[in-house]
N, C-alpha and C positions, 0 to 999 in steps of 0.2 A: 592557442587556436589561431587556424589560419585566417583571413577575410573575405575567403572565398564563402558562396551562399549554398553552396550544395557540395556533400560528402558522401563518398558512397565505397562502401568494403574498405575503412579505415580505421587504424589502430591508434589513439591515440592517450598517451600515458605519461602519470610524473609530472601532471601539471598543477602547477598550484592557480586558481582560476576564482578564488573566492571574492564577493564583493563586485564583482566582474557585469557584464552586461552583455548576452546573447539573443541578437535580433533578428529573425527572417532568415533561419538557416533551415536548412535541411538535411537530414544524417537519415541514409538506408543502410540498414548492416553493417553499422560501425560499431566496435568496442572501446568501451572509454575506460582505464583500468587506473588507480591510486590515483583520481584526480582531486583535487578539494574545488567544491561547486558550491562550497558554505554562502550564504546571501549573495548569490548570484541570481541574477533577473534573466527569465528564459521568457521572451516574449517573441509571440506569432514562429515559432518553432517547430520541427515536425519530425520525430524517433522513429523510424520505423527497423523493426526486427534488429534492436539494437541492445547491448547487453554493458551495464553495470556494473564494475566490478572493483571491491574494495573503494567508494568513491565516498564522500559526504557532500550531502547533499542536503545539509542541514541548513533550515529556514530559506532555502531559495524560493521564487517566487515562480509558480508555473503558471504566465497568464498566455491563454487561446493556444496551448500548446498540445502540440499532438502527438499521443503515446500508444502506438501500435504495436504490441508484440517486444514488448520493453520487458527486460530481465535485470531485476537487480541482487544481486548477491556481495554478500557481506559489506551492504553499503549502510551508512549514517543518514539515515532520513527523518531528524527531528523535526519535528512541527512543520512536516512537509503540508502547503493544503491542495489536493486533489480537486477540490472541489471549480478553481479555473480552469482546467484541463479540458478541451475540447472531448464532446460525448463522441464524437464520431470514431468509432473503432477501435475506442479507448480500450486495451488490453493489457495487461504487469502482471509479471508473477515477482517473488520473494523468498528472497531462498538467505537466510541467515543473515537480518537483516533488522537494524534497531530502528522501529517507526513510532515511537513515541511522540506524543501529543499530533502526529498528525491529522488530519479530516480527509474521510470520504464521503463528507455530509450529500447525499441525494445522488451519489454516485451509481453507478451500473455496473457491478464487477462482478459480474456473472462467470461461474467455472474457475473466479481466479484460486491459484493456489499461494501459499503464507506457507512456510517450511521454515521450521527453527525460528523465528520470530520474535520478539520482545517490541512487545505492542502496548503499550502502558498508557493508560487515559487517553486513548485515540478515539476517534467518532465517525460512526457506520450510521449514526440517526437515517433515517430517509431514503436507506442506501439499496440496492438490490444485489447481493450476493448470494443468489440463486447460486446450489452446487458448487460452491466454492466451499476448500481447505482449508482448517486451521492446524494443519500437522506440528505439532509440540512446540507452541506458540503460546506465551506468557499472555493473556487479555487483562491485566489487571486494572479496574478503575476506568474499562474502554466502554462507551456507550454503545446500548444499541437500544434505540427505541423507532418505532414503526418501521422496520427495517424487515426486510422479505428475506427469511435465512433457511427457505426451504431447500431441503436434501445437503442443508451445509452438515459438515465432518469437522464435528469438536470433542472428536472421539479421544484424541491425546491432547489439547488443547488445555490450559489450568488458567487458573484465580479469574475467569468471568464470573460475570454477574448478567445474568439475561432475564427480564419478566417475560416469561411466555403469553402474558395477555395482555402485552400489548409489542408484538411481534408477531409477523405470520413464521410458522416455522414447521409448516408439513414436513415429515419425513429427515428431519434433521436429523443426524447423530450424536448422539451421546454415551459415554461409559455410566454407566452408578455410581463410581466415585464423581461424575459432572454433576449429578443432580445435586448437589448441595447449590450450583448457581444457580438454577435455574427457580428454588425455592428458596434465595437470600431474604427477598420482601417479606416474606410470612415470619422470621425472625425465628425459624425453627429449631432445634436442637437434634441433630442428626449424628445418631452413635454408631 
C-alpha cells in the first residue's frame, strides 16, 4: 500500500498486508483482490463502493471505519467485529464468504444480502436486518436474540436456531424443513 491518504478507481492486488497498520485513508471504487488483511488495524478509514475479493480479513480490527457499499466475496472474515464500524451509511453485501465468529452486535444492516455464506457462531443480538438475505448460508450456533428480522429470507438458509419470542420477525421467510429452528427451545421431536 501506497502513503498516499486518498485512493480512488484503484486495483490493488497480491499483497500480503497482515499485522499491518492502516490510518486516515480513504478508498472510492477501489478493488482490493488476494490481499491478506489478517490483524490488520483499519483505523478512522472510509470504503466507499469498494469490492473484496478473495481477501482475509480475518481478526482485523475495524475502529470508526466507514463501509459504504462494500462487496466482499469469497473473503476470510473470522471474528470480524462490526460492531466499531461507523453507523453512518454503513452498507456490505457477502457473496461466498467464511464470517465465522464475527459480531454484528446492535448493528443496522437493513436489505443486506449473505449469498453462499458459512456463518458459524456469529452475533446479529440487537442488530436490525430488516429485509435482508440469508441465501444458502450455514447459521450454525449464530445468535440472534432481540434482533428485528422482519421480511428476512431464510428460505434456503440451514442449522439456525432462532426463538421467535424473543425476536421481532414479521413477515420473515421460511421453508418447513426451517421450522425445526425456530422450535429448538421447546426440545420437540419433529418427523
Amino acid at each position: 500500500m501506497t502513503t498516499e491518504t486518498y485512493h480512488q478507481n484503484k486495483t490493488f492486488s497480491a499483497i500480503n498486508y497482515a499485522e499491518q497498520k492502516l490510518i486516515g485513508r480513504e478508498f472510492e471504487q477501489c478493488n482490493f483482490k488476494n490481499i491478506d488483511f489478517s490483524n490488520t488495524k483499519f483505523q478512522n478509514c472510509i470504503f466507499s463502493d469498494c469490492i473484496f475479493e478473495d481477501c482475509n480479513l480475518s481478526l482485523a480490527q475495524l475502529l470508526n471505519v466507514g463501509l459504504s457499499n462494500v462487496k466482499f466475496k469469497n473473503c476470510k472474515l473470522l471474528g470480524l467485529d462490526f460492531t466499531k464500524v461507523r453507523d453512518f451509511s454503513f452498507s456490505v453485501t457477502f457473496d461466498n464468504c467464511i464470517l465465522d465468529y464475527a459480531s454484528f452486535t446492535g448493528k443496522k444492516l437493513r436489505n443486506t444480502v449473505f449469498k453462499n455464506c458459512r456463518i458459524l457462531e456469529a452475533n446479529f443480538q440487537e442488530s436490525d436486518l430488516t429485509g435482508s438475505v440469508f441465501a444458502d448460508c450455514d447459521l450454525g450456533r449464530t445468535l440472534f436474540g432481540n434482533t428485528i428480522l422482519n421480511e428476512v429470507d431464510f428460505t434456503s438458509a440451514y442449522n439456525f436456531s432462532i426463538d421467535p419470542e424473543s425476536n421481532r420477525m414479521k413477515k420473515a421467510k421460511f421453508t418447513t424443513s426451517g421450522l425445526q429452528g425456530l422450535l429448538e427451545k421447546y426440545n420437540l421431536i419433529i418427523v
